[in-house]
C-alpha positions as CSV (number, residue, x, y, z in Angstrom):
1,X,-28.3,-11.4,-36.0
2,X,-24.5,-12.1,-34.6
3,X,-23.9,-8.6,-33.8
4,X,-27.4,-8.1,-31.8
5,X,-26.9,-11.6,-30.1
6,X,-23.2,-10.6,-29.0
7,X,-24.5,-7.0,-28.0
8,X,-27.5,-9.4,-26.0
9,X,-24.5,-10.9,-24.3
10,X,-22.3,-7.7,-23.5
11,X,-25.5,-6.5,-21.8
12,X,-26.4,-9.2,-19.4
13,X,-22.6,-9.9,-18.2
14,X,-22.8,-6.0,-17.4
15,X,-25.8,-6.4,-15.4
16,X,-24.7,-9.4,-13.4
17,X,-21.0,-8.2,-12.8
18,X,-20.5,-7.3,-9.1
19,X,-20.3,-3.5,-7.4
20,X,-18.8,-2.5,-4.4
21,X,-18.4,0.5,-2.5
22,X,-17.1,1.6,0.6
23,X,-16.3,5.4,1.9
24,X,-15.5,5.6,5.9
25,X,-13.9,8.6,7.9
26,X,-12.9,8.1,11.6
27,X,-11.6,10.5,14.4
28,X,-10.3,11.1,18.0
29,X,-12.6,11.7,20.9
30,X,-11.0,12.5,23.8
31,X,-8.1,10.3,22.9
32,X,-10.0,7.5,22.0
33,X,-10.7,6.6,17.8
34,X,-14.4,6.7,16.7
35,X,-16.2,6.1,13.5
36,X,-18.1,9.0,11.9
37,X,-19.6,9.1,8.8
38,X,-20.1,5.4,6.5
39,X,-21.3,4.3,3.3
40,X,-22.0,1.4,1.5
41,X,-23.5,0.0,-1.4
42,X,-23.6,-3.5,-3.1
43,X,-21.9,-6.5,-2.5
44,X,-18.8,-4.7,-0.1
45,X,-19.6,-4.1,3.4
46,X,-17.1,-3.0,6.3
47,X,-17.7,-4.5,10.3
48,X,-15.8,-2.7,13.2
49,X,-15.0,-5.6,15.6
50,X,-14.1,-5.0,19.2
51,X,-11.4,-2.4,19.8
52,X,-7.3,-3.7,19.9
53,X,-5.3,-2.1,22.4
54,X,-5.5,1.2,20.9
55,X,-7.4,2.9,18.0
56,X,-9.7,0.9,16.2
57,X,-10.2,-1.8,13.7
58,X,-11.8,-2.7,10.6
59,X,-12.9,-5.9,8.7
60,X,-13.6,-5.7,5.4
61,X,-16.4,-8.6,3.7
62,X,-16.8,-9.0,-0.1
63,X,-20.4,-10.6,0.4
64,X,-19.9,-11.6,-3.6
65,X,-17.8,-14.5,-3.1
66,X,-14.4,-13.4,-4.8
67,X,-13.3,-11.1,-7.8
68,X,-14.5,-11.8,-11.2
69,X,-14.1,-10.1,-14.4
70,X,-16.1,-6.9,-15.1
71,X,-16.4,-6.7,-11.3
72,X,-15.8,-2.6,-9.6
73,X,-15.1,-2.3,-5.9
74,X,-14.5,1.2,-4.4
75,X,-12.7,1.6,-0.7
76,X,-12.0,5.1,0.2
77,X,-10.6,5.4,4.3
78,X,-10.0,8.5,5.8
79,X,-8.3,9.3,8.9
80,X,-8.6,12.6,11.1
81,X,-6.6,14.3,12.9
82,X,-4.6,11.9,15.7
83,X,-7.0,9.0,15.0
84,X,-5.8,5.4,14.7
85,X,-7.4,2.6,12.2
86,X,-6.3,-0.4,11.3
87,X,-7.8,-2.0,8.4
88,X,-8.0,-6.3,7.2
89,X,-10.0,-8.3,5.6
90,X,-12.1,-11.3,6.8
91,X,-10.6,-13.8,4.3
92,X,-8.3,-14.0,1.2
93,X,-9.8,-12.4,-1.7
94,X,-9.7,-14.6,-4.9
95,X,-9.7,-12.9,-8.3
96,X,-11.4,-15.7,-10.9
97,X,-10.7,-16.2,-14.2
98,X,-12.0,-13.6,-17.0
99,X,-12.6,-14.0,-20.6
100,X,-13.6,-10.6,-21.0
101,X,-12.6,-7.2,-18.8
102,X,-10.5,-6.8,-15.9
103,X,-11.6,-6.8,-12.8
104,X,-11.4,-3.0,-10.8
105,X,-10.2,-2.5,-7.5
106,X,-9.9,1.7,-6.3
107,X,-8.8,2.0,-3.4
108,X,-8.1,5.7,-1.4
109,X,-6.2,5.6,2.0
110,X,-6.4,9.1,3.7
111,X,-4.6,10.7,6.7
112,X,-4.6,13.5,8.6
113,X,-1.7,14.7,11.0
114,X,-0.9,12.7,13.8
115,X,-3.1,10.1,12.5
116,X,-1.6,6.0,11.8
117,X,-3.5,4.1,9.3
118,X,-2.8,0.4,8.6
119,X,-4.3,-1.1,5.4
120,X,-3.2,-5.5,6.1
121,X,-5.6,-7.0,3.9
122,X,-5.3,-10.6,3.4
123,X,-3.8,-12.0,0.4
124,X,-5.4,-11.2,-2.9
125,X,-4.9,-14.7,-4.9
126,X,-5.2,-14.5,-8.7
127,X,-6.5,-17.9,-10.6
128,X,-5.6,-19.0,-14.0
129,X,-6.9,-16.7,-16.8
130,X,-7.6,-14.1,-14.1
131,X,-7.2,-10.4,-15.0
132,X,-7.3,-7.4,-12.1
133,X,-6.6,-3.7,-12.8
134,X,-5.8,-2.1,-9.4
135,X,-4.9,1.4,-8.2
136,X,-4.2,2.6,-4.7
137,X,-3.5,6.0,-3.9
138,X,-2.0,7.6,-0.6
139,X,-2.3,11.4,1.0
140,X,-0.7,11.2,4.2
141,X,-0.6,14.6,5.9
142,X,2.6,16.1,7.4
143,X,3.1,14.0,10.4
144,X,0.7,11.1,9.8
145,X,1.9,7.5,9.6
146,X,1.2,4.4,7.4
147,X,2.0,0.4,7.9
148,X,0.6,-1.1,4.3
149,X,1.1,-4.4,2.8
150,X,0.0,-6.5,-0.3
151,X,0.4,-10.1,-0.8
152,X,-0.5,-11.4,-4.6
153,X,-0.4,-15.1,-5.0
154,X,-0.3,-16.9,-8.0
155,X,-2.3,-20.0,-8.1
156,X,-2.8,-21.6,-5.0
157,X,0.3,-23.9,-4.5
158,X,-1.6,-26.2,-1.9
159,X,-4.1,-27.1,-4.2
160,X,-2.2,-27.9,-7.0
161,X,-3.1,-25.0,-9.3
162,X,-1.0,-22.4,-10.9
163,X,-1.7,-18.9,-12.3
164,X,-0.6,-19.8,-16.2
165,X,-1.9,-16.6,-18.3
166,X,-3.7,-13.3,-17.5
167,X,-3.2,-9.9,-16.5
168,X,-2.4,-7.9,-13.6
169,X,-1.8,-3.9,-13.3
170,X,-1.0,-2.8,-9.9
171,X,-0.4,0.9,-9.8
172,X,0.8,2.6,-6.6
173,X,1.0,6.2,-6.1
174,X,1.9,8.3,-2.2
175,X,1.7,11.8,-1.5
176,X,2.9,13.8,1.3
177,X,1.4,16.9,1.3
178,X,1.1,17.7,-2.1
179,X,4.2,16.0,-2.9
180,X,4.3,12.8,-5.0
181,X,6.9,10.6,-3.4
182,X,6.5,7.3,-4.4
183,X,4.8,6.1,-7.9
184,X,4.8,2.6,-8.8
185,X,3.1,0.4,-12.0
186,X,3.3,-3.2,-12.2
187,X,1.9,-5.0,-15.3
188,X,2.4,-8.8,-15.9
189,X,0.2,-10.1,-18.9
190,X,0.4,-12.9,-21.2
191,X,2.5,-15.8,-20.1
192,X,2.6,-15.2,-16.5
193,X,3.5,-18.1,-15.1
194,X,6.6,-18.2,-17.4
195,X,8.2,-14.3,-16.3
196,X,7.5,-15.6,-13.0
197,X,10.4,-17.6,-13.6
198,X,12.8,-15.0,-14.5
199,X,15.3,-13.8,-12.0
200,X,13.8,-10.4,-12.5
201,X,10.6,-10.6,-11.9
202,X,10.1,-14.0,-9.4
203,X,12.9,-16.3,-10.2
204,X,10.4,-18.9,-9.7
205,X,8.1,-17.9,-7.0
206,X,4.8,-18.1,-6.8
207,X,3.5,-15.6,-4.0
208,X,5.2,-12.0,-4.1
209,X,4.5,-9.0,-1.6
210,X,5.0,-5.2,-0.5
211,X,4.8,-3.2,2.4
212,X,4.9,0.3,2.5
213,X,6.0,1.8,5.8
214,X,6.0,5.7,6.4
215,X,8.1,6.9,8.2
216,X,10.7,4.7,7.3
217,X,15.0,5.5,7.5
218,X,18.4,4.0,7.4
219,X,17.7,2.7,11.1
220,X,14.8,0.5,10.0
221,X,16.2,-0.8,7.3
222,X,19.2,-1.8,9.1
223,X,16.5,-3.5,12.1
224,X,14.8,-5.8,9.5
225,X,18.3,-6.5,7.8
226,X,19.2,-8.1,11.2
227,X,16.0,-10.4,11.3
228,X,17.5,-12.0,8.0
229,X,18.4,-15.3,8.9
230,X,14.9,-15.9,10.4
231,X,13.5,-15.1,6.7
232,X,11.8,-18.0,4.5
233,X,12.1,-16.7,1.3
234,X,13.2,-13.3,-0.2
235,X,13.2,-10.1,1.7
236,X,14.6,-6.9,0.6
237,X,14.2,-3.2,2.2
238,X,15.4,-0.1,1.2
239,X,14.8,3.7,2.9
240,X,14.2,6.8,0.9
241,X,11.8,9.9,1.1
242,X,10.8,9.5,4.7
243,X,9.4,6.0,4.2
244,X,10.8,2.3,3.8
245,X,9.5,-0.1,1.6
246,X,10.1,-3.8,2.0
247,X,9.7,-6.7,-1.3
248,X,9.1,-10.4,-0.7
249,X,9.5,-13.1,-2.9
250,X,8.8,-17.0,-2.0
251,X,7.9,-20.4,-3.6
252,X,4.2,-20.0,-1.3
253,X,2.0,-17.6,0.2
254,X,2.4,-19.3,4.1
255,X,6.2,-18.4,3.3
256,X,5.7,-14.7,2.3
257,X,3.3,-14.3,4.7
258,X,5.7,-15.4,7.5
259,X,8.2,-12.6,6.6
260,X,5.6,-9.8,6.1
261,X,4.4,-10.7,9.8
262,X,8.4,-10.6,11.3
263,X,8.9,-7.6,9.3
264,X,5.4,-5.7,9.9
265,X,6.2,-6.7,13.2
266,X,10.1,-5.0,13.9
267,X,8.2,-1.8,11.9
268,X,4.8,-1.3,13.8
269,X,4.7,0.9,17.0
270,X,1.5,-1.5,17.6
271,X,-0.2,-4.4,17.6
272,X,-1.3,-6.1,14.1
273,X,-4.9,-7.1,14.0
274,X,-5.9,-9.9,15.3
275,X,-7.7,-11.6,12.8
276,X,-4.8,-10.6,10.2
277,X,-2.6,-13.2,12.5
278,X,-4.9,-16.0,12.8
């Protein structure tokens, strides 16, 4: 009787975990970026809001209300040949508290040469107990460029709350061509809040960032190193492989926030979107 009441519960927190899917491709027509082909399905849908100065933008919304365990959302972006996309989402995305599986996020960023594709979603904040598997994987063509960042906040500071135990699995990986040049796993599980506390991992911070720019030398770094004194928290950049990658580290998400907007800023050729900075 245990077994088939447990097996009774497996199979309606299955059925009632979110799904979310998203597959869009965009090009150049005579200079200008269009959408082409779009799919969706379940609770993740993606809105194209009126165009920035150049290229074009998209909003992500998860119409689910946050992240919770068992949850599965698909993004796969692609960009053609000279096209421009720059890709948020409406509003912080909150990953809840899971007693049973992870939560899944897959995301696919694609780009073609001569293509720039930005991928500035808002913070993803993790609640006590809250466990997120993530992948994100790169192909950026010879000549194509990339402005990503991440922000992961622990708890929400503001309200009093912190991010105790769980587990998060943040795996990175970037091609060029069909070269792997950058791979990346993070994994914190168990007593979370206490690593955070370590030098090596947080020394004590509470919100934590990455941004990934392509192409990225010795003369960028060298650019953001000179914003330094402007910093709020932790900030440190480093060039290899073509591209730059930039950590931040601070006691609150408005802090890390602040320095991934200066830096995004020194880096980008163009405008961030607009509803990324309010």
């Amino acid at each position: 009787m245990r077994q088939e009441t447990t097996s009774a519960s497996s199979i309606i927190f299955a059925d009632n975990r979110a799904r979310g899917s998203v597959s869009f491709d965009v090009h150049q027509v005579e200079g200008i970026t269009r959408r082409r082909d779009l799919h969706e399905s379940g609770s993740l849908r993606v809105r194209f809001p009126s165009p920035e100065t150049e290229g074009l933008s998209a909003v992500f919304v998860n119409t689910a209300g946050g992240v919770a365990g068992g949850d599965r959302f698909d993004i796969e972006i692609r960009a053609g040949e000279g096209a421009r996309i720059a890709v948020t989402t409406a509003a912080a995305e909150k990953v809840y508290r899971s007693q049973g599986p992870a939560a899944q996020l897959e995301i696919t960023l694609k780009a073609a040469a001569g293509s720039h594709l930005s991928w500035l979603p808002q913070e993803t904040i993790l609640f006590n107990e809250a466990r997120l598997s993530r992948r994100i994987d790169i192909d950026l063509a010879a000549g194509a460029s990339l402005l990503l960042s991440e922000i992961l906040v622990f708890g929400r500071a503001a309200m009093g709350e912190r991010m105790l135990r769980g587990e998060l699995v943040d795996r990175w990986r970037l091609w060029r061509g069909d070269k792997l040049v950058f791979a990346e796993t993070v994994r914190l599980d168990g007593q979370i809040a206490e690593k955070l506390t370590t030098a090596a991992v947080a020394n004590g911070g509470a919100a934590i960032g990455t941004a990934l720019i392509v192409p990225g030398d010795e003369a960028l770094v060298e650019n953001v190193r000179e914003l330094s004194v402007s910093f709020k928290g932790e900030v440190g950049i480093s060039a290899w492989n073509g591209f730059a990658i930039a950590r931040f580290c601070a006691q609150d998400a408005a802090s890390v926030r602040a320095d991934m907007t200066t830096v995004l800023r020194r880096a980008s050729g163009s405008a961030l979107p607009r509803l990324w900075l309010s």
